[in-house]
MIDRENNU-362845 format. One line per field, with one value per atom (N, C-alpha, C): x, y, z; atom name. Coordinates in Angstrom, 2 decimals. Layout:
east: [X  ...]
north: [Y  ...]
up: [Z  ...]
atomo: [CA  ...]
END
This chain:
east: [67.49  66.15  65.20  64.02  63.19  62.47  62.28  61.30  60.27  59.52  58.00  57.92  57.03  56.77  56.34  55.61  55.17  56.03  56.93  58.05  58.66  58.78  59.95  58.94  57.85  56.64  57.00  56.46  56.27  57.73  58.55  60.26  60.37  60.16  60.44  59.09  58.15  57.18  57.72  58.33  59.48  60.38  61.02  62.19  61.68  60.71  60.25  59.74  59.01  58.23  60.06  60.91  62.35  62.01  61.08  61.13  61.42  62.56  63.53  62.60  60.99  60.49  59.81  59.96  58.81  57.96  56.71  56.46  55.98  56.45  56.12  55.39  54.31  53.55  53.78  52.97  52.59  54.20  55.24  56.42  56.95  57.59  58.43  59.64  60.40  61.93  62.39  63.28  63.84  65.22  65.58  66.60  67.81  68.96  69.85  70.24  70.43  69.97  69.13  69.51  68.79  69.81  70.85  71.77  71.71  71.33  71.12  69.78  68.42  67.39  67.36  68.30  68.62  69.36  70.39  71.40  70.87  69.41  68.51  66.97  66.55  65.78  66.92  68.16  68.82  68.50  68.71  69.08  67.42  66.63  65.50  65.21  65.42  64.84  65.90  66.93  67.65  66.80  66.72  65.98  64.61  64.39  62.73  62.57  63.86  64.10  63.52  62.91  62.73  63.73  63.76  64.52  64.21  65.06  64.25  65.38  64.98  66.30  66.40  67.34  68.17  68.52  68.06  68.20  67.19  67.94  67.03  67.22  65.79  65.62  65.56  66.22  66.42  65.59  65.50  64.51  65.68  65.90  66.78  66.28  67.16  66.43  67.39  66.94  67.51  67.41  68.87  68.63  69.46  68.46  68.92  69.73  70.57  71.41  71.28]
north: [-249.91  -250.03  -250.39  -249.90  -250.11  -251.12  -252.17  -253.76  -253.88  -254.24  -254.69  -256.23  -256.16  -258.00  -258.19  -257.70  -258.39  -259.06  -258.00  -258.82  -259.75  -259.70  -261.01  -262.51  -262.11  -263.20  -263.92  -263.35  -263.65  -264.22  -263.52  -264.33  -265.92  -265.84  -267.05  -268.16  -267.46  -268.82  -269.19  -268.13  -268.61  -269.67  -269.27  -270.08  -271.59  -271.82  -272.82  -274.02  -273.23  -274.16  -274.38  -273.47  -273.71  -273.29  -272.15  -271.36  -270.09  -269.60  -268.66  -267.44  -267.64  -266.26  -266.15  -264.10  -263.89  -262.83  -262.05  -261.19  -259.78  -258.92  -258.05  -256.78  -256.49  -255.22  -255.10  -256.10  -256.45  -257.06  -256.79  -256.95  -258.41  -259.06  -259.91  -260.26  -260.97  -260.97  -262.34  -262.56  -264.24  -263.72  -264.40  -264.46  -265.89  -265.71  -266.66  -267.58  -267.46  -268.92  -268.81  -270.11  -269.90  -268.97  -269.25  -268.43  -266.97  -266.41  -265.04  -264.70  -265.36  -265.56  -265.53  -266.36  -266.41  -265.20  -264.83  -263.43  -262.47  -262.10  -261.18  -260.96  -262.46  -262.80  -262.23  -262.46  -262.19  -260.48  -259.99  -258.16  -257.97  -258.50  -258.03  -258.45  -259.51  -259.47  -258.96  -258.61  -257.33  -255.92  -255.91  -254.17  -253.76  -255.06  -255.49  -255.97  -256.15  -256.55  -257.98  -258.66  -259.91  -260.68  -261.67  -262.89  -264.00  -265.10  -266.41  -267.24  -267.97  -268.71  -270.09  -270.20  -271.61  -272.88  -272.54  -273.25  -274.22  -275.49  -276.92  -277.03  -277.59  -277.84  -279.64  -280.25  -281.22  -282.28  -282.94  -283.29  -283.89  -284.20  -284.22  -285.90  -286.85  -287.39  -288.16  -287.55  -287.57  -289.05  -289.91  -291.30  -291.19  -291.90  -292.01  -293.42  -293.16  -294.38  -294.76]
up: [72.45  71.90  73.04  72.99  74.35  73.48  74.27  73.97  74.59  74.40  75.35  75.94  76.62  77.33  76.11  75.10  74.18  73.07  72.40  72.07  72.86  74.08  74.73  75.01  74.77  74.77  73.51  72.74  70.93  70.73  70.78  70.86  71.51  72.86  74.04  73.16  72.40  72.12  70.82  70.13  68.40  69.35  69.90  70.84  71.11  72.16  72.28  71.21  70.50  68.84  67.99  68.22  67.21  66.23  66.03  64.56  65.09  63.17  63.60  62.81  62.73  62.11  63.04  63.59  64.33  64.10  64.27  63.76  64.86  64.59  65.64  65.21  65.32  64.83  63.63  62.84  61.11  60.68  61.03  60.85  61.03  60.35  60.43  60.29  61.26  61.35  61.49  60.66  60.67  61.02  62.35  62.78  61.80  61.83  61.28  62.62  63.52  63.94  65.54  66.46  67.59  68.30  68.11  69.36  69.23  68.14  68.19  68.68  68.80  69.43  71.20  71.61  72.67  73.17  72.47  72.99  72.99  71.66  71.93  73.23  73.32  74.64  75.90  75.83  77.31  77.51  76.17  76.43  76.65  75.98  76.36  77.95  78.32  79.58  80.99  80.48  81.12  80.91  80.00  79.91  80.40  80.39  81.18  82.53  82.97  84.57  84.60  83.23  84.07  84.07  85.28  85.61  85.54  85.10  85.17  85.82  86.79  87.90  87.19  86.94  86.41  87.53  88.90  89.96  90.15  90.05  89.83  91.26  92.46  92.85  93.44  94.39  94.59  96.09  95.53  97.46  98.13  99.23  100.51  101.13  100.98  102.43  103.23  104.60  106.09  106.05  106.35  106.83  108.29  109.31  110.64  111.14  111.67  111.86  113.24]
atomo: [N  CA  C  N  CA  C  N  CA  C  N  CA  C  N  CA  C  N  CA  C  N  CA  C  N  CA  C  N  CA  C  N  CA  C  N  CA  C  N  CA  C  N  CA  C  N  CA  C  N  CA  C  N  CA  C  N  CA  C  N  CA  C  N  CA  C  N  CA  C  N  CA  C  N  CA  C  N  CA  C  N  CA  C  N  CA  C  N  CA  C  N  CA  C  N  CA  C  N  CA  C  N  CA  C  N  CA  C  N  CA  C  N  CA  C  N  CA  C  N  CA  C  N  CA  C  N  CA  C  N  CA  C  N  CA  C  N  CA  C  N  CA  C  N  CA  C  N  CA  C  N  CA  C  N  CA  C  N  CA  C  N  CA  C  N  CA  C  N  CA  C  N  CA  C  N  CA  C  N  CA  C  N  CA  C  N  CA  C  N  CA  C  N  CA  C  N  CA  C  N  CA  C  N  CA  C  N  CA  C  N  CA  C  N  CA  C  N  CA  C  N  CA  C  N  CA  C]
END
């Protein structure tokens, strides 16, 4: 199925608020839970090439002896 940024928008902001209804071009879809929300956000943002990095960043500090 080809998806738009607009669906993977409208999805990721259902996602965030934790409501499982979303509506897409007059249409509305209630997913049964979050994890199918999520497994559908992954394929969409595969098919859409976007990425989002899971890499937590840490600060460093040099002690001199």
């Amino acid at each position: 199925m080809a998806y738009t940024q607009d669906q993977l928008d409208r999805l990721e902001a259902a996602i965030a608020r934790g409501v499982r209804t979303v509506s897409y071009n007059g249409e509305s879809v209630t997913y049964e839970s979050l994890k199918d929300m999520r497994a559908l956000r992954n394929e969409m943002r595969a098919e859409l090439g976007a990425t989002v990095s899971m890499r937590a960043l840490f600060p460093t500090v040099r002690r001199e002896v």
